[in-house]
C-alpha positions in Angstrom: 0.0 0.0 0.0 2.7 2.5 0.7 4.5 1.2 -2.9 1.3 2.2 -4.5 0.3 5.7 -2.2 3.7 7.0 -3.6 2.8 6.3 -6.8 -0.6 8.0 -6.7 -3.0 6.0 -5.3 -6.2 7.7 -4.4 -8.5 5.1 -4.7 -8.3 0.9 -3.6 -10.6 -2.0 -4.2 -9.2 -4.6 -2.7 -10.8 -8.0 -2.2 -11.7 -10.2 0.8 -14.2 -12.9 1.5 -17.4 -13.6 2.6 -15.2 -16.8 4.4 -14.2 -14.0 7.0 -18.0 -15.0 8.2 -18.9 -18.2 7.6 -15.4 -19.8 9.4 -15.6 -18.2 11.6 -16.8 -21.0 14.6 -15.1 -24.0 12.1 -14.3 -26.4 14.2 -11.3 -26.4 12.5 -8.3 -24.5 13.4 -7.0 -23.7 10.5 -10.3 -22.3 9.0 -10.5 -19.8 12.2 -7.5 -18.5 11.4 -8.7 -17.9 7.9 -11.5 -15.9 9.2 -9.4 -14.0 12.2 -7.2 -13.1 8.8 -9.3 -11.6 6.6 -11.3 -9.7 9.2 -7.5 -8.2 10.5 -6.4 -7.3 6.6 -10.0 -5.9 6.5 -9.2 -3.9 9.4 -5.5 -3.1 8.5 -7.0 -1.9 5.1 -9.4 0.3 6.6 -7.4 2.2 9.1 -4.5 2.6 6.6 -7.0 4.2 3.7 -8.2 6.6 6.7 -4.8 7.3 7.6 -3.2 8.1 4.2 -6.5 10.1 2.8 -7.2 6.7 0.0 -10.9 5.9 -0.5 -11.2 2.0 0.0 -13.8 -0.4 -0.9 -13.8 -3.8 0.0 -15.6 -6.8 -1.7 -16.5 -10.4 -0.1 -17.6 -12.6 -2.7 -18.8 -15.8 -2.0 -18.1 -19.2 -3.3 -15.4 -18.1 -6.5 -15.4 -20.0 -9.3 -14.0 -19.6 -13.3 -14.0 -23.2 -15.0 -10.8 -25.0 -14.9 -8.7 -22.1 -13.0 -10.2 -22.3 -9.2 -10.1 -25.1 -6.2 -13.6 -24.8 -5.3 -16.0 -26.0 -8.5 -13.5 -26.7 -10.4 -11.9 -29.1 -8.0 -15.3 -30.7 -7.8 -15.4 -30.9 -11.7 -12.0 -32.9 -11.2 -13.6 -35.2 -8.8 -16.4 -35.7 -11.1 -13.9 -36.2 -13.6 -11.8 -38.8 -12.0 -14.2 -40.9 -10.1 -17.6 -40.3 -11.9 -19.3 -39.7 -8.7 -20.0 -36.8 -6.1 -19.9 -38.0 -2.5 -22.4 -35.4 0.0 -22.5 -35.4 3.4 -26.2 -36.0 4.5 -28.2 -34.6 1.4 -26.5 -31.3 0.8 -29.2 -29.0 1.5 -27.1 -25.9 2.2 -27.8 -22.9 0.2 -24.8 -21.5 -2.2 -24.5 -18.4 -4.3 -21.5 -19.6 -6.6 -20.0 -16.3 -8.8 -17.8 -16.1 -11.9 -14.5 -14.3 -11.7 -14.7 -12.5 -14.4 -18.1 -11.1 -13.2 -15.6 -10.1 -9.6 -13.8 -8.2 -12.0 -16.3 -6.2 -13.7 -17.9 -5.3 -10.7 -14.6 -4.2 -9.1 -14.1 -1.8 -12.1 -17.6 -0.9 -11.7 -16.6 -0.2 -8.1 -13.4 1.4 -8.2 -15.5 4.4 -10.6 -18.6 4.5 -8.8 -18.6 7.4 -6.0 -21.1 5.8 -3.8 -18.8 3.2 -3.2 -16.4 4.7 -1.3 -15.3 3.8 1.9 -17.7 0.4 2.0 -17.3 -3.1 2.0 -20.1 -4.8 0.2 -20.8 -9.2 -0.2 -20.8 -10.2 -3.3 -23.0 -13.1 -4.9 -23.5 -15.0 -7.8 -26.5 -14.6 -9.8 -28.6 -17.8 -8.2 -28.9 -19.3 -4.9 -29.2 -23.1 -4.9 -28.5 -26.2 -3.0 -25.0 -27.6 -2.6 -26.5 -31.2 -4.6 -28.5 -28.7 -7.6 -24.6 -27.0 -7.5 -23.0 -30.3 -7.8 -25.2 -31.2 -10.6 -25.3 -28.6 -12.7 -20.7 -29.2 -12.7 -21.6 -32.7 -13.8 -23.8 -31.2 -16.6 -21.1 -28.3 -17.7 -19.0 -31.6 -18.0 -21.3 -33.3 -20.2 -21.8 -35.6 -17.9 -25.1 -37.6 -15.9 -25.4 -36.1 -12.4 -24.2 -38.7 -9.8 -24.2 -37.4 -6.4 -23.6 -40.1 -3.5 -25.4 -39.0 -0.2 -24.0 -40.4 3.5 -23.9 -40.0 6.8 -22.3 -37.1 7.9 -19.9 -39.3 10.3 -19.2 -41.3 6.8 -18.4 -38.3 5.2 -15.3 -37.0 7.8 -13.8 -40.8 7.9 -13.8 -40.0 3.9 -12.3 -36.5 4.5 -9.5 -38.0 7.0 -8.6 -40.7 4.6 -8.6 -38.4 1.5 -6.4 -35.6 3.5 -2.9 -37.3 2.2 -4.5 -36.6 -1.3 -6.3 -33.8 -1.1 -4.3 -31.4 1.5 -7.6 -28.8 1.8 -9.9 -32.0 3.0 -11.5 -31.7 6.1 -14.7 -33.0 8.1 -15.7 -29.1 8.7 -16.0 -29.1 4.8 -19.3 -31.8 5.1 -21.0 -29.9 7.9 -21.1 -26.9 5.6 -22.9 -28.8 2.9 -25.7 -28.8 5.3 -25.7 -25.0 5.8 -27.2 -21.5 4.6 -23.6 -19.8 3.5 -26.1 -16.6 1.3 -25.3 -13.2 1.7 -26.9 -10.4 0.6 -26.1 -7.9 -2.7 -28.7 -5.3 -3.1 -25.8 -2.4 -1.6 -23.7 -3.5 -4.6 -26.8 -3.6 -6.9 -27.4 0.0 -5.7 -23.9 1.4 -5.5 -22.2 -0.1 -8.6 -24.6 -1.9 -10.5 -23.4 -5.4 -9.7 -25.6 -7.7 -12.4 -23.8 -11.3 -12.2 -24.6 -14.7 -14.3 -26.6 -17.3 -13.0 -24.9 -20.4 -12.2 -24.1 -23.0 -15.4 -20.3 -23.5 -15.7 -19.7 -24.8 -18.7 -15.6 -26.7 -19.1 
């Protein structure tokens, strides 16, 4: 930030996420610290803006996804990919609101010229809310591909997650209790403020 003030600066966007919410009482470790680091940037960010007379905004998006170049949908495509079935903890009821990257970056532009903006953080959402399963399915159909999701016990689903962890570093149980929560936010500031218009949710690889 102080690289960039002496160049200029006047105004930031800078980007957080809506994680800084919803991991917050993981019961994993790691994922509280996530949280407690994105609300102390947020902060950090803040205070330095105020300090140094730079009009900030902040966006949260939710669940990021742009086919082939993310670990969230995309590593789920991959999984689809490989083993030509989904496994869900219990029946994946929790609400998402998956959004594109390059919709993140229009509405940052958007942000960045929009004077109402200033000095505001705004949550940022895809186009659709849906289930975690109708999510999963519609990766299997942007693949081409039958939609095979495998629900299970939620105690099946972590003994899957701890045997998987040597493969896939990011797995944990927390991961399957979420599939069985709310994780929506709300946009209608950033529809206001900037105009924030995203695509409804069919990734297509």
């Amino acid at each position: 930030l102080p690289g960039l003030k002496a160049r200029g600066m006047v105004r930031l966007v800078a980007f957080s996420s809506t994680s800084r919410f919803t991991k917050v009482d993981s019961p994993e470790a790691s994922e509280r610290a996530v949280a407690k680091a994105l609300a102390d940037a947020e902060q950090a960010v803040e205070t330095w803006c105020g300090e140094h007379g730079v009009a900030w905004t902040i966006l949260r998006p939710t669940l990021i996804y742009d086919e082939g170049h993310d670990e969230n949908v995309s590593r789920i495509a991959r999984l689809a990919r490989r083993f030509h079935v989904m496994p869900l903890s219990g029946r994946g009821e929790g609400l998402r609101q998956p959004v594109h990257a390059a919709d993140l970056a229009v509405g940052a532009l958007a942000a960045a010229m929009a004077p109402g903006a200033k000095d505001r953080a705004y949550d940022l959402v895809g186009g659709e809310t849906l289930t975690y399963r109708a999510m999963v399915d519609r990766i299997f159909e942007g693949l081409g591909k039958t939609p095979r999701a495998m629900p299970m016990p939620t105690w099946l689903f972590g003994l899957l997650m701890r045997l998987a962890k040597p493969f896939y570093p990011g797995a944990t149980a927390a991961m399957g209790t979420r599939m069985g929560q709310d994780l929506t936010f709300d946009s209608s500031a950033a529809m206001r403020d900037f105009g924030w218009s995203p695509r409804r949710f069919h990734p297509r690889f």
